[in-house]
N, C-alpha and C positions, 0 to 999 in steps of 0.2 A: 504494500500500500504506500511505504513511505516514497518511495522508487518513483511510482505513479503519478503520487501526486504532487513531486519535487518537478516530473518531467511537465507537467500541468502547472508549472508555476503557482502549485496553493501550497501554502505553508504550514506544514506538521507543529503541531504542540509539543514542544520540552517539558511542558509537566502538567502534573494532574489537575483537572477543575476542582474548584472549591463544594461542588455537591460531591463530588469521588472521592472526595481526603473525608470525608464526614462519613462515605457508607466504609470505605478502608477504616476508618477509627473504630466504628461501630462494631464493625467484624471482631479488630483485636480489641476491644473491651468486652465482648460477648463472652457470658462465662460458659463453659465446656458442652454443660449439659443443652445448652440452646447454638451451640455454634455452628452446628450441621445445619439446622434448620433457616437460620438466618443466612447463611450463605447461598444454601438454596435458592431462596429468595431475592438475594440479592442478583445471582446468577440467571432467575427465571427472567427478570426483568430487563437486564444487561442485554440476554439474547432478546426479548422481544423486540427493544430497541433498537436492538441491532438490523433483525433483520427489518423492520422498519425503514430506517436509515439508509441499508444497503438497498432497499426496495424501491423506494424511492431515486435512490442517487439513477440508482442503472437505468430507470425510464427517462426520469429529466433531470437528469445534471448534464452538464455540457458536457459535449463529445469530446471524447479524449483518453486516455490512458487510465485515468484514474474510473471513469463510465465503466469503461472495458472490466476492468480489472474488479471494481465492486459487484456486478454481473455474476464474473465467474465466482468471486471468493460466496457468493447469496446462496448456493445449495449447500456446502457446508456449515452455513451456519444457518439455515433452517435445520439443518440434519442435529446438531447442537441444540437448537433448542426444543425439540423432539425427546429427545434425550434428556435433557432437565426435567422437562414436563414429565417426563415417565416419571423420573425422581422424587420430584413434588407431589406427587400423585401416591406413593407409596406411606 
């Protein structure tokens, strides 16, 4: 992605958003017994976005390397959150 999107002139973030430093703290302050289950969670929603995000890019984001490439990278990571849901589901 980074490759892609460097060749498309858009510019990668060096570090994490301020909502993502708040669900990473949350994680590590989660005590043991609840930490599986809030990652889950954290995770289900990570992949929904995602492929949201990749969903959208690959129909209307401008043509180019980075289109291309969110396309291809979108059935693994429906296939990921597939996979989660199984999880959460259990």
């Amino acid at each position: 992605m980074e490759a892609a999107a460097k060749a498309d002139g858009v510019t990668v973030p060096t570090s994490i958003d301020a909502d993502s430093k708040k669900k990473v703290d949350a994680l590590a302050s989660a005590d043991s017994a609840n930490l599986d289950q809030a990652y889950l969670s954290t995770q289900l929603t990570a992949h929904q976005d995602a492929v949201k995000l990749f969903e959208q890019y690959s129909k209307s984001g401008p043509d180019g390397q980075l289109k291309n490439t969110a396309g291809k990278i979108l059935p693994d990571l429906r296939m990921h959150l597939v996979r989660v849901q199984g999880l959460t589901s259990k």
